[in-house]
N, C-alpha and C positions, 0 to 999 in steps of 0.2 A: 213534540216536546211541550209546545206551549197549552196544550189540547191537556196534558196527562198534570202537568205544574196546576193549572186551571182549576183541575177538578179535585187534586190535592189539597188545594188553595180551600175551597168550596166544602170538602167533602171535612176538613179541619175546625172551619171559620161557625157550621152548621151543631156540628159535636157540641163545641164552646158554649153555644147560644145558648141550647136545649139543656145541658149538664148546669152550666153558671149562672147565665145572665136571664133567661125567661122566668126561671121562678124565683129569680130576685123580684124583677118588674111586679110579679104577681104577686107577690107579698108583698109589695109597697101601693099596690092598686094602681099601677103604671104602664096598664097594658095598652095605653091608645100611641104610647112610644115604642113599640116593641118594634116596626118597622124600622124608625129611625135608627134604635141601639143594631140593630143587624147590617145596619149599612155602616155604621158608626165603628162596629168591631174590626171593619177591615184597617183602620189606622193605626187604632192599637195593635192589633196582633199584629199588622209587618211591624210596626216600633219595637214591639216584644222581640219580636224573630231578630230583627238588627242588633238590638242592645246586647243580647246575648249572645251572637255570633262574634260580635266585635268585642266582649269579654273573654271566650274562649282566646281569640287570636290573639290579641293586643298583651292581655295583663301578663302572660308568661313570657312573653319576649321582655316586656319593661322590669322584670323583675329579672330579666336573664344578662341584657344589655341594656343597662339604666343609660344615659348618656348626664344624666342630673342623679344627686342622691339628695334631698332637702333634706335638713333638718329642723327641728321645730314645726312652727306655725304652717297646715300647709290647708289653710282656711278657704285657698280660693282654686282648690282643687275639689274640694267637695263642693263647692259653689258650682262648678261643671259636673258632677255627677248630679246634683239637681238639675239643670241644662238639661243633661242629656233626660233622664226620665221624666222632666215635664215636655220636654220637645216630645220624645218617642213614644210617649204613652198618656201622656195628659193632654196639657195645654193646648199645644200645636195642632194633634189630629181635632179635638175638638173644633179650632177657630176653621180648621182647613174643612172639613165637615159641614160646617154650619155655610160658610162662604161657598165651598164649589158645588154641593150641594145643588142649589137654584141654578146654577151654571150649568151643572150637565144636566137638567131634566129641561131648561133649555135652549141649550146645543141638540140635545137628540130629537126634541120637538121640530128644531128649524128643519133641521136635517132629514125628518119625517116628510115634512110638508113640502119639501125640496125634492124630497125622490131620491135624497141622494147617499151614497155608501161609501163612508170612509176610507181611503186607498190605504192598503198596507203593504210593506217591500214585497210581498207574495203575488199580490196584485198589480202591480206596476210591473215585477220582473218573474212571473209566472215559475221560474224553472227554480227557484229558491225555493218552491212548497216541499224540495226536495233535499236543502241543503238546510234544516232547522237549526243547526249550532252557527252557521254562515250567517242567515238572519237573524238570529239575538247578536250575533258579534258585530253587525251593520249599528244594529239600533244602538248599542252600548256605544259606539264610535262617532256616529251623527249625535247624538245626548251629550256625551263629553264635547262635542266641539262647541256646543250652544253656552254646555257650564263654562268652558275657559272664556268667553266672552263673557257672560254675567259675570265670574269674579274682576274681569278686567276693568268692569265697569262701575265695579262697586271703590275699586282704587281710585276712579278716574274722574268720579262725578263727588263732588265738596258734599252734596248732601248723604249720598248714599254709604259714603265714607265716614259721615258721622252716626249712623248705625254700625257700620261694618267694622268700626275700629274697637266696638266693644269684644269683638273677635280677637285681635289682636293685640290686646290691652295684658294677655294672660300670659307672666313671667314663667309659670313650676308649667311649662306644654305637658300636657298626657293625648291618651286617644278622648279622654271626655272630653276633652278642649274644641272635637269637628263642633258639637251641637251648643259652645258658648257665643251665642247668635243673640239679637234683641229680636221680639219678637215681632215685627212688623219686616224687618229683612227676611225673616224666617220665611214669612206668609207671602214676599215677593219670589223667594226664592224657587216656594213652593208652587206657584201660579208657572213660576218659568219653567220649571221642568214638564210640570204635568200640561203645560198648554204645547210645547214642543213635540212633547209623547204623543201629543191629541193629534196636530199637524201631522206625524211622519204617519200615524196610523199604529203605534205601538199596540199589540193585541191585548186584548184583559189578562190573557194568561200568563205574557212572559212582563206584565207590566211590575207585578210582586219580586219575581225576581230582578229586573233590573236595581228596583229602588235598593233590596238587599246589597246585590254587591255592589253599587254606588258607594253606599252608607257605610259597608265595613271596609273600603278601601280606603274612605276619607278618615275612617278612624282611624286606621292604622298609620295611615300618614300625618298624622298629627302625634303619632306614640310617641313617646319618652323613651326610644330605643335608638343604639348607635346599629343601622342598617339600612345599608344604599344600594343593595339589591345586585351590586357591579356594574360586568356590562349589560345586564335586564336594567337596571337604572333608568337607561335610555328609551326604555322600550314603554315601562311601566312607572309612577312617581312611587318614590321610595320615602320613607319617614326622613331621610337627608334632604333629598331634593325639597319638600318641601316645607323643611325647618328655616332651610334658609330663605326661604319668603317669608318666614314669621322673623327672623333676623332684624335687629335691631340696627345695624351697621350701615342698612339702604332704607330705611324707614325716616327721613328726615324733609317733611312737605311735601308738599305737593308734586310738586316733579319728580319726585323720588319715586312717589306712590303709583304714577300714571306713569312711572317707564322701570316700575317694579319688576321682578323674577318670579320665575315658577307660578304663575297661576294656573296651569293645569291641575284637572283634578284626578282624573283614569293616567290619561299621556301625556308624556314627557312632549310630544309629537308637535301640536301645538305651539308651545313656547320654543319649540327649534324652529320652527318654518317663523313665525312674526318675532322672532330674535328678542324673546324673554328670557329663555332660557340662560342656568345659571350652574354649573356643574363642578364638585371637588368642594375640597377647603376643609373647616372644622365644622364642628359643630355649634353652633354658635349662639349667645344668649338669646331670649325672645323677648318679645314685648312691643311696646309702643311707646316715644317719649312723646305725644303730642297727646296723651291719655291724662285721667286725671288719675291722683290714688286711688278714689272708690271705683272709676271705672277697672284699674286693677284687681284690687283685692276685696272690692262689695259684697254682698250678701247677692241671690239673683234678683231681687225688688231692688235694692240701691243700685245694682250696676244699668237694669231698665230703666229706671226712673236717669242716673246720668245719663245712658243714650240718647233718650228720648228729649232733654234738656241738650245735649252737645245738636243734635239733630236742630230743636227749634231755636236755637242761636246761630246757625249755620244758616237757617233760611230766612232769619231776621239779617242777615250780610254781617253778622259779631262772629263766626264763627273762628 
């Protein structure tokens, strides 16, 4: 599977290049980057591939089961549709790009001159070369348990919570609300995933698809839809389970935040075993009152620029 995804992946990403982007380059006399944009294309197009999955899935439910119906001004909902297309298709892949970039050529250097070859569940437990849907569902399950820790820590620790609150700053929740992130949490966020991936041994081919269905299940669980999934609830987080971690009703300091609900982001599984877990109820407003207005309702430069300000007052001890 990950072998046939790979070369899909490759034989797509090549198309793009040749058809779009090289005789751009070549028309701007840009061709001593032409490497770069082909390694480059891989962020964009998964961002492509996600934004568009998580459009298909997301918008007809929210238009099916609103759980919100605003009226008027809903200025900081298009604030998150920028979010999501500069994270998925601009901004984001470029910083991530430029940053891991020197990182993996050397990683794979040290790794050269060491002798040594990345273990993957295939390699450690041999008799999985057989079970390929058993092995992506391993890796999805080890990746999730690393994200429920990083969100927990972004509650937990004063500073990382003054980035991470521009998250939860946003009253009208939709599914663009996963990627309303500042973008320096974004770029930790993005180091923790892909350095976990690196450690378990996650293969290049089934690594596109992981990021995919991550990314369209965190959007969905942020949707604007009344749907808890029942008893799968338990199994999988649902756009309830995890409204009510954006819930305004347990969001008050510090201790609220570090013995907060729902931080799972795949499973529910997690937050039952470390007794996060938080199930039933309504559906309940969102937001943050420890936010400022513009962190609410900014433009995406105002709501950075306040992060980034709630953040360097946070480690001046004003926070």
């Amino acid at each position: 599977m990950g072998d046939a995804i790979g070369n899909a992946w490759v034989d797509l990403k090549v198309w793009l290049f040749e058809r779009l982007i090289l005789p751009g380059l070549y028309a701007a006399g840009l061709m001593q980057w032409e490497e770069a944009a082909f390694k480059w294309l891989d962020f964009a197009l998964l961002g492509a591939a996600t934004v568009l999955v998580s459009f298909l899935v997301c918008r007809p439910l929210e238009a099916a089961l609103p759980v919100e119906r605003w009226e008027g001004d809903r200025s900081s909902v298009r604030t998150d549709v920028t979010y999501t297309l500069l994270n998925r298709l601009g901004i984001v892949p470029l910083f991530a790009f430029v940053a891991l970039q020197p990182l993996e050529v050397a990683w794979d250097a040290l790794l050269a001159n060491l002798g040594l070859i990345p273990p993957t569940l295939e390699t450690l437990v041999p008799p999985l070369r057989d079970w390929p849907v058993v092995t992506f569902l391993l890796y999805v399950v080890i990746l999730d348990f690393s994200e429920y820790w990083r969100h927990r820590f972004q509650h937990r620790f004063e500073w990382w919570w003054a980035l991470h609150s521009l998250h939860h700053a946003q009253r009208q929740m939709t599914f663009w609300t996963d990627d309303r992130n500042h973008l320096l949490d974004d770029l930790i966020a993005g180091f923790w995933f892909a350095g976990v991936a690196v450690l378990i041994g996650v293969p290049p081919g089934q690594f596109p698809l992981l990021v995919l269905l991550v990314r369209v299940m965190e959007s969905l669980s942020h949707a604007n839809v009344r749907l808890d999934f029942g008893p799968l609830g338990r199994v999988v987080v649902s756009p309830h389970f995890h409204r009510l971690h954006h819930a305004l009703d347990h969001d008050e300091g510090i201790g609220a935040r570090a013995h907060g609900v729902n931080f799972g982001v795949l499973l529910p599984v997690w937050d039952i075993l470390f007794g996060t877990a938080r199930f039933g109820g309504a559906y309940p407003a969102t937001g943050d009152r420890s936010g400022s207005e513009r962190l609410a309702t900014g433009s995406w430069l105002g709501t950075q620029v306040e992060g980034a300000k709630r953040l360097i007052r946070t480690l001046a001890g004003r926070g």
